[in-house]
N, C-alpha and C positions, 0 to 999 in steps of 0.2 A: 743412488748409491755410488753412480761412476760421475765423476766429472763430466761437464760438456765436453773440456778441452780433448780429454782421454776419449770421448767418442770419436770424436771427429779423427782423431790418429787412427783410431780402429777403423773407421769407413776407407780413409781417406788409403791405410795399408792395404785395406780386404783387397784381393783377386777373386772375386766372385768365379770366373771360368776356373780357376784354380782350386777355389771351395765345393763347387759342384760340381765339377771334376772328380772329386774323391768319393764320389756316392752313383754317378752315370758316366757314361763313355759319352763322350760328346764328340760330335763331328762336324768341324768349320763348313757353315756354308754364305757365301759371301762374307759381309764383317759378322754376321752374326755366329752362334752354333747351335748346334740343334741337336735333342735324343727325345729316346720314350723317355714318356712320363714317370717320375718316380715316387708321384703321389695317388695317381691309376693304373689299370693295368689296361695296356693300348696295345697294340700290334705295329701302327704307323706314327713317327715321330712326328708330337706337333709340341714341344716341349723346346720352347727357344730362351739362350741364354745371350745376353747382348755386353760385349765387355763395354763398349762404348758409353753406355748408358750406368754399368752396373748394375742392371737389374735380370731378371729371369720371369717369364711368362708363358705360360699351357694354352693354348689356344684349345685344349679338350676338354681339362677340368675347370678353368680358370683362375687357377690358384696364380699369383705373381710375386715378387718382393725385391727384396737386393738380398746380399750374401748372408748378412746376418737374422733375417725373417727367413732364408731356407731353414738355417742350423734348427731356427725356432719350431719350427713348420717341421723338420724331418725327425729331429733329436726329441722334439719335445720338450725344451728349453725353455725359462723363462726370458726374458730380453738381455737382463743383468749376463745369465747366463751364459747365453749366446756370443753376447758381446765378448766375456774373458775366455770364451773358447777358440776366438777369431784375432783378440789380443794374445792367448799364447801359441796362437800359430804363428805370429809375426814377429814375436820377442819383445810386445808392449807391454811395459809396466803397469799395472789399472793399480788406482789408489783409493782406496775405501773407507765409508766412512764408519766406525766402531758399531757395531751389531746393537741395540738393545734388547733388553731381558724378551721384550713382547716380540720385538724380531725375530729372534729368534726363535722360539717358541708358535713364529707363524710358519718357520724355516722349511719347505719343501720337503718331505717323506723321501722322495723319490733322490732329490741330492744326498741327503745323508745318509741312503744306501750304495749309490755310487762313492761316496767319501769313506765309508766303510767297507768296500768293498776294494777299493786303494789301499787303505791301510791294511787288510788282509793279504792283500798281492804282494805289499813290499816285507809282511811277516816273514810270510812263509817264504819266501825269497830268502831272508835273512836270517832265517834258520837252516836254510838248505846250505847257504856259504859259511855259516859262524859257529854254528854249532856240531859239537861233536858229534848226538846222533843225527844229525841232516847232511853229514857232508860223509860218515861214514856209511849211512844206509842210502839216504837218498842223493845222494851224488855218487857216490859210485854206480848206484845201479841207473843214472843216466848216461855216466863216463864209461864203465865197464861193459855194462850190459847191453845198453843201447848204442854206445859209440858216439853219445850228441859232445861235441867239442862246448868249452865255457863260451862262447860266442852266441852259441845257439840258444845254448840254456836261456842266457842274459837279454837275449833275442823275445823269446816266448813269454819270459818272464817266470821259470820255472820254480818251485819251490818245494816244499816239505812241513807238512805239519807233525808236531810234537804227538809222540805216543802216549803221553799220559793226557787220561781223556779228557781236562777240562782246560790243561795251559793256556790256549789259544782264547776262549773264553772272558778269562781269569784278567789276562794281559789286555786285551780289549776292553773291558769295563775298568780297568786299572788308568786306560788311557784315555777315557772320554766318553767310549761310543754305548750308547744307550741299549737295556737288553732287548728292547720292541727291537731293533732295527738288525740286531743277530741274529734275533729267530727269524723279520720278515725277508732279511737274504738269507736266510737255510745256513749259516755260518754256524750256528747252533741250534740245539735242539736240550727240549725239557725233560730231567729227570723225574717218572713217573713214580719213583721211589720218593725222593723228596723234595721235587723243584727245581734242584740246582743244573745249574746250566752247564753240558757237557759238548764236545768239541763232534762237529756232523764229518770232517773229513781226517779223524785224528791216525796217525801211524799210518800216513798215504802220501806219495809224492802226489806235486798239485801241478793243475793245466789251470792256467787262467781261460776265461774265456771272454774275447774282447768283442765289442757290438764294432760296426760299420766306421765308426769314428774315432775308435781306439780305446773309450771307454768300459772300463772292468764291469759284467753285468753278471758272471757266475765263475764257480769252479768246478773244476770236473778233478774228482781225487782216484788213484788208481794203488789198491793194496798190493804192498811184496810178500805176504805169505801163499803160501800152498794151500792152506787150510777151505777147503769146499765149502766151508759153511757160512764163510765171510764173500759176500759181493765183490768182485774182482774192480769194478767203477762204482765210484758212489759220485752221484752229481745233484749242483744246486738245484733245490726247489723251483718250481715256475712263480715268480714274485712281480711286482709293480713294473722292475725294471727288465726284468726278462723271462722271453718268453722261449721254449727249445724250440717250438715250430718255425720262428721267425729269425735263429741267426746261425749261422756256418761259422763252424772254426778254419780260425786260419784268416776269413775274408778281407781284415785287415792291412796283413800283409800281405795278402795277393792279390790285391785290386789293381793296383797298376799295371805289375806282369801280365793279369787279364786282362785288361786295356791293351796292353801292345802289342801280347801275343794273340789277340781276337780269340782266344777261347779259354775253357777252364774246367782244368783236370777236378776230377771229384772223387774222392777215395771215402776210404771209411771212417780212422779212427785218428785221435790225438799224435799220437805216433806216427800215423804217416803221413803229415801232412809236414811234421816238424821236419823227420830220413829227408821227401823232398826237399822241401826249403836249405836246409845243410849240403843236400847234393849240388841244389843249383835251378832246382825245379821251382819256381817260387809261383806258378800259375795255378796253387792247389788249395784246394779245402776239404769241408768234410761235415756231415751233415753231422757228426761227435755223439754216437749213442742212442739216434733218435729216425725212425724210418723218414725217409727224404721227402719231404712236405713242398705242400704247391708256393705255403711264403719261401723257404728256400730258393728254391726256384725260379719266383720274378728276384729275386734277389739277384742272382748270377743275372738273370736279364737285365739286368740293369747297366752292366759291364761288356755282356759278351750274349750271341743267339748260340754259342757252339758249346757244348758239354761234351768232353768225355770222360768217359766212367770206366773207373781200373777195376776189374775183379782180379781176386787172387784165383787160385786153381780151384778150391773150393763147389763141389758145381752140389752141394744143396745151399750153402750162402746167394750161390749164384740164383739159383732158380728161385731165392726168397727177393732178390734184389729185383728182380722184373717187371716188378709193380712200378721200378722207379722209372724207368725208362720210359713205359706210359705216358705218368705225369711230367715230363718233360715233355714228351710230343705233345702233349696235347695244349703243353704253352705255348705252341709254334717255337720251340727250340731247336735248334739240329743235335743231334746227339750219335757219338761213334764211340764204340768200346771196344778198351785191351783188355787180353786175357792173359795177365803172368804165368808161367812156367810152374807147376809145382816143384816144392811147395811155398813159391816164394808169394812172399804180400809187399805193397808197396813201400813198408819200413824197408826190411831185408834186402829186399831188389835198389831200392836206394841206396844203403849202406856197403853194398858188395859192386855197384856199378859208379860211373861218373857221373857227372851230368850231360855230357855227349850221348855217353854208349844209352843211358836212360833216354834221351829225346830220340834217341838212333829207334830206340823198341817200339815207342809207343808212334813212331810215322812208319815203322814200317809194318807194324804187327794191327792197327787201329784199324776196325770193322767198321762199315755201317751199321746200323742198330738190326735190320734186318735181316743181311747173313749173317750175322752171330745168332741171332735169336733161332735162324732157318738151321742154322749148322748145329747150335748147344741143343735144340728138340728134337732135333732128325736124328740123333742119336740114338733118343728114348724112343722112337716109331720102328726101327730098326725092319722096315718091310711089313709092320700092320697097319693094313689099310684102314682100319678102325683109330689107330693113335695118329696116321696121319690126318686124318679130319680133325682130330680134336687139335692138333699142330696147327692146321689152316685156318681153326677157327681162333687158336690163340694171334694167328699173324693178323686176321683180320682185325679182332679187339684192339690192337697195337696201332695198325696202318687209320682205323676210325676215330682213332685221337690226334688224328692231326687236322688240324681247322684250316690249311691253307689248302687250297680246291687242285691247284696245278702240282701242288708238290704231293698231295693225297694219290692223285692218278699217274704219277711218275711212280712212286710207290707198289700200287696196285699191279701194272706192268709188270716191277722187276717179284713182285711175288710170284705172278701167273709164270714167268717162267723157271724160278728157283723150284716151284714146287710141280710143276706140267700140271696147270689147268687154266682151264677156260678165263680168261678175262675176265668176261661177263660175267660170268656168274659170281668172282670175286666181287665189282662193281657192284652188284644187286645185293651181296653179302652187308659189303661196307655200309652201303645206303641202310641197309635195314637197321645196321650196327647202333648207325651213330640216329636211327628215328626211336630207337625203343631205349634211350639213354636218356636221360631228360636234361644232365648238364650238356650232353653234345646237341639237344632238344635246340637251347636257348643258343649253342655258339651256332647252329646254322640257321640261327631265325636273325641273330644277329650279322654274319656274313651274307644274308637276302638284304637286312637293310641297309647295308654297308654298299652293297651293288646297285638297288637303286639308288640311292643315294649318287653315287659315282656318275650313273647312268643321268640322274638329275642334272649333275654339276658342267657333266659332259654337253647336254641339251644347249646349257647358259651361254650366254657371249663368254666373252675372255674379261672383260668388265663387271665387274660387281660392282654394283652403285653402292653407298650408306644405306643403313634403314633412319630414315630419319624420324625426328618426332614428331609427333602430328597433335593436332586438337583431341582429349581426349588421354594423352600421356600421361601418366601419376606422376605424382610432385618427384618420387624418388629420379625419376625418367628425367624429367625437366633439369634437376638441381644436378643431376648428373652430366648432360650435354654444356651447362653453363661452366662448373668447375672444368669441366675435358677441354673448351674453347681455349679458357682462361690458362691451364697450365699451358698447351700445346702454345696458343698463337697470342696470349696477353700481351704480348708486344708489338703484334704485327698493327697497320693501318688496313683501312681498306675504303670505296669513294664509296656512299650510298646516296643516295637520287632522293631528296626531299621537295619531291612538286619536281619543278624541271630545275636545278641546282642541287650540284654533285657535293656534297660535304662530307671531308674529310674524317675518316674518326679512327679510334686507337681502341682495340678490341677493351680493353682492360675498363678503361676509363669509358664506355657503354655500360660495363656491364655494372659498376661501381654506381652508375650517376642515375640508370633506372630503378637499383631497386633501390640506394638510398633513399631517391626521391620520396618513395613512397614507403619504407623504413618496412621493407619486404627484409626478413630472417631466413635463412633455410632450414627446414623441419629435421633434415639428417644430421646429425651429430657430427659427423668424420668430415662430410662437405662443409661445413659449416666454420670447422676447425681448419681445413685448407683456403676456403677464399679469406680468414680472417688474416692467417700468417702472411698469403700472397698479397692483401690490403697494406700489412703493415711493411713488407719489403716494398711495394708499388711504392708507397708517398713518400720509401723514403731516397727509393733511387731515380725516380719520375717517370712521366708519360715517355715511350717508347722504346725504354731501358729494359732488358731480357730480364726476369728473375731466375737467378739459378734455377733449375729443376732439383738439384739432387738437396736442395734444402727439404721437398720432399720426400724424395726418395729414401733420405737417410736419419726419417727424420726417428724422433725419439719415441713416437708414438706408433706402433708396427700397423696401426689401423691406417692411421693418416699415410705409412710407407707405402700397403694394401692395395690401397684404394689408389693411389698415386699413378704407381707402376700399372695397376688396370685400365687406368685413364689415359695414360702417355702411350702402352701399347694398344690398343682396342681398334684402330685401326691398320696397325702395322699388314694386316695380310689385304688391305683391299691398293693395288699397284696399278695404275692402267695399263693396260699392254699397248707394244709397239704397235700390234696390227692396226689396233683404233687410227692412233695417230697416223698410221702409212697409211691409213683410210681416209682420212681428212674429215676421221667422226671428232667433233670437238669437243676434248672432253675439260670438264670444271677446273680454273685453275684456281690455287690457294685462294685469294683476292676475290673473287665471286664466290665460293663458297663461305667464305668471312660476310661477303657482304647481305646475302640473304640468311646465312643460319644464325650469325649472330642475333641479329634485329629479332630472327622470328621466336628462337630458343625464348629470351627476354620477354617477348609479349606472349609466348605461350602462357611461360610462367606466371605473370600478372595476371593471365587472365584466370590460369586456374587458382590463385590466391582470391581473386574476387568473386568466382565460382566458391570457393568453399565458404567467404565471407557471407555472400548471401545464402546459401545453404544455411546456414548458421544462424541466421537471424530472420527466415522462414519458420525455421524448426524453434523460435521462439517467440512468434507468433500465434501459435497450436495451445501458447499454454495461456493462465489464466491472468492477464494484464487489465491495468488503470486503461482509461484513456490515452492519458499524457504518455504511459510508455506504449503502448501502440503506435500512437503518431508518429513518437520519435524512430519507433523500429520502421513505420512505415515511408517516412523520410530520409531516414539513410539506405533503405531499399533503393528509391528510387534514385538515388545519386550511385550505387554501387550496378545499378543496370543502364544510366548512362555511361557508364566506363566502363560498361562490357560493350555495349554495342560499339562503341569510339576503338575498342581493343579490336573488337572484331572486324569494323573497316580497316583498323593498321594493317590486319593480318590477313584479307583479302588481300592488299597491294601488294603484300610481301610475298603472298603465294600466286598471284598473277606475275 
């Protein structure tokens, strides 16, 4: 659907640290950068993004690509996709070519509720500024009542849907969008009187709600009447494209602020995230309507380990929100909480303060999670020793959710002395806590294997050799060491010793001229489609001429990208260390590593092609054969086991 030429503009623009950038905090370590993972959930960053190369690789999950396989990979994008979401970040025109009927009709679900979901934002946007009742009801009562300036509005994307129930509807299907994809974003809902399709957020100002990347996945509508019998928020259904457990309002436009300012404020509703943002506060979000879920939560991790959490004065709101605090700790997050002044909430205290005097409150008024929790219970104990146990045993549930060992027993400590008792017996509390829990069951079975392990790595030299491949390796093993040669060093030479004379050879042109010889194929589809492109750039630029890399890396096929980026980094973490060398341990240079693995990769691989060729023509032996096809199977047996024993003497010398 896109031009080549137009790809290549897109690659050749992408800023990969800049695209992956806007979804992890990244943190330069030598040329490369490194964060957690944001396709598992990790405690320790092995999540490397390399601008040099353009590409990005997990040393934990294994996932890798370049900038336009992340989008694919995180968004859920198709490639087309990806690509014009990377072209209008850069301001590339993509030229396409005209849809057909069957095209369309194969056309993505999931796009034409995001395209519908657009066109609903910029509605209601448009009724909010043109029309009579949207600028009379629903702008003033963001101008009047709330104090949000047009900037703000224009900012959030603010809007107003029509009070007559089915406008929005009506105009929708007037314009394009099909009724399946109304109902399946919650934009409408079915008259059980007679069918007809009636408006889910009508006579409501509307909050868009934008996913991580700026894309519309819901609205959240909030009524201006008094009337108790109407829902004060109506929000979108859980649909294909969105889910509430999984997205923060606001995150959008706070992901950078979080980046800079290393942490991020977390309030409650639509409204306070917006007061902030207008004040000056832009580090904020808001879990919008839905108790604060653990995907929320790597979310913010993904940005920032520091949460803090505003409560207004409210103290039964407050004592309902404690749950959240938990599940922060227990993602190894740090988390500190303000308590506003009654009866102010984070809209209000926004609107009535600057953005000085606001950041002035929450550095000097911000708790650790502990005294506030010690200080908001100790109120309700008020001197019975009976609520204070049940206070102690609430601190402990709290302090057993946190899965790092050294900051657990820091914890414990400042408990035993906010509440006067015994240490110990805290310690034996917590232990017990997190043994008869069975999610804290598996994170301290997992922090034991995490320690040996460490304990393992610690035992090792400073060198970690290759696992190499051995006699024995599935073809996948094989065809993979041969493609990994060929991208890394296809150009390089190296001397190899044939009898006593050293002959010269060019990695590429080995690997090309054994298996031609013998008109060897690769079984893997992806390898197969790499050594062929890298064949046809070899003959045409010649023996010891580099081939681009990023022809794979960028290439059109997100498999062949995949597989590429896994190949070119797969060895990036094995570095010899100084000390070897200040030891005069001599460790493999390029050139002898070329000179034996090449040759042997190569003859591994023939020999397990001839291993499986005689399997093959054993296992058609067993059946019911002439003479003459006997012979013949038992003829080319015998010539396919002198070329095993010939492979196997090669591969003696090579491993001597």
């Amino acid at each position: 659907m896109i031009d080549r030429e137009t790809v290549d503009r897109i690659y050749a623009a992408a800023n990969i640290v800049d695209i992956v950038g806007d979804y992890v905090t990244l943190k330069r370590k030598g040329v490369n950068y490194v964060a957690c993972c944001p396709f598992h959930n990790e405690k320790t960053p092995s999540f490397v993004v390399s601008p040099s190369k353009g590409v990005y690789k997990c040393f934990g999950c294994g996932k890798g690509g370049n900038a336009v396989t992340f989008l694919m990979e995180h968004e859920s994008l198709s490639y087309p996709e990806a690509l014009k979401m990377v072209a209008k970040r850069y301001g590339i025109e993509v030229h396409e070519k005209e849809l057909t009927e069957e095209e369309v009709r194969r056309n993505d679900d999931r796009e034409s509720m995001f395209a519908l979901n657009g066109w609903a934002a910029d509605y209601f946007a448009r009724y909010l500024h043109q029309e009579s009742e949207g600028m009379s009801v629903g702008m003033s009562y963001f101008r009047q009542k709330r104090g949000l300036t047009d900037a703000t509005i224009a900012k959030f994307g603010l809007g107003f849907c029509p009070s007559k129930g089915d406008r929005m509807s009506k105009d929708a299907l007037a314009a394009g969008y099909k009724q399946e994809f109304l109902l399946s974003t919650g934009l409408s809902l079915v008259s059980d009187r007679d069918g007809s399709l009636y408006d889910r957020f009508r006579d409501r100002v509307i909050f868009p709600v934008h996913n991580i990347s700026g894309r519309i996945v819901a609205f959240g509508g909030r009524t201006l009447r008094t009337d108790k019998q109407v829902a004060k928020y109506q929000n979108s259904p859980e649909s294909e494209i969105y889910s509430k457990k999984r997205e923060l309002y606001g995150l959008y436009f706070a992901k950078k602020a979080i980046q800079q300012q290393e942490y991020a404020i977390l309030v409650e509703g639509y409204l306070d995230v917006i007061s902030m943002h207008q004040a000056g506060i832009e580090n904020v979000v808001a879990s919008s309507g839905t108790s604060l879920t653990t995907e929320q939560i790597r979310l913010i991790g993904r940005f920032t380990k520091n949460i803090t959490v505003i409560y207004d004065g409210d103290p039964a709101g407050i004592h309902a929100s404690l749950r959240g605090i938990d599940m922060i700790l227990h993602e190894g997050m740090n988390v500190r909480v303000v308590l506003l002044p009654e009866p102010e909430d984070p809209d209000s205290f926004a609107q009535s303060h600057t953005a000085a005097e606001v950041q002035a409150y929450i550095r000097d008024n911000e708790q650790d999670f502990l005294a506030f929790k010690a200080r908001l219970l100790l109120q309700d104990a008020q001197g019975d020793p009976i609520r204070k146990a049940a206070l102690i045993g609430d601190m402990v549930q709290s302090i057993a959710q946190i899965p790092d060992p050294i900051q657990r027993s820091v914890y414990i400590k400042e408990c035993a002395r906010i509440m006067d008792i015994d240490e110990r017996i805290l310690i034996g509390e917590v232990a017990r806590k997190r043994l008869t829990t069975s999610g804290d069951r598996e994170t301290d079975e997992f922090l034991r294997r995490q320690t040996a392990l460490q304990r393992q790595e610690e035992a090792q030299p400073e060198v970690e050799y290759k696992q190499r491949i051995e006699a024995g390796s599935s073809f996948e093993a094989l065809e993979r060491e041969i493609v990994k040669y060929l991208l890394k060093y296809g150009h390089c030479s190296f001397d190899f010793k044939e009898g006593r004379t050293m002959v010269a050879c060019n990695v590429a042109e080995v690997i090309f001229s054994e298996l031609s010889d013998d008109n060897i194929e690769f079984r893997n589809p992806v390898y197969a489609k790499i050594m062929a492109l890298y064949r046809e750039q070899w003959e045409q630029s010649g023996t010891g001429v580099e081939v681009p890399v990023h022809l794979f890396l960028n290439h059109i096929d997100p498999e062949v990208c995949n597989a590429s980026v896994d190949l070119l980094t797969s060895d990036d973490n094995y570095v010899p260390s100084e000390m070897w060398r200040r030891k005069e341990v001599h460790v493999e240079s390029e050139a002898e590593i070329l000179a034996v693995g090449v040759p042997k990769a190569v003859t591994l691989y023939k020999s397990k092609v001839v291993e499986s060729l005689i399997g093959e023509l054993q296992a058609r032996l067993a059946e019911e054969l002439n003479e003459e096809e006997e012979t013949e199977i038992m003829q080319r047996l015998a010539g396919y086991n002198r070329v095993k024993v010939s492979i196997a003497r090669k591969l003696q010398r090579l491993i001597l």
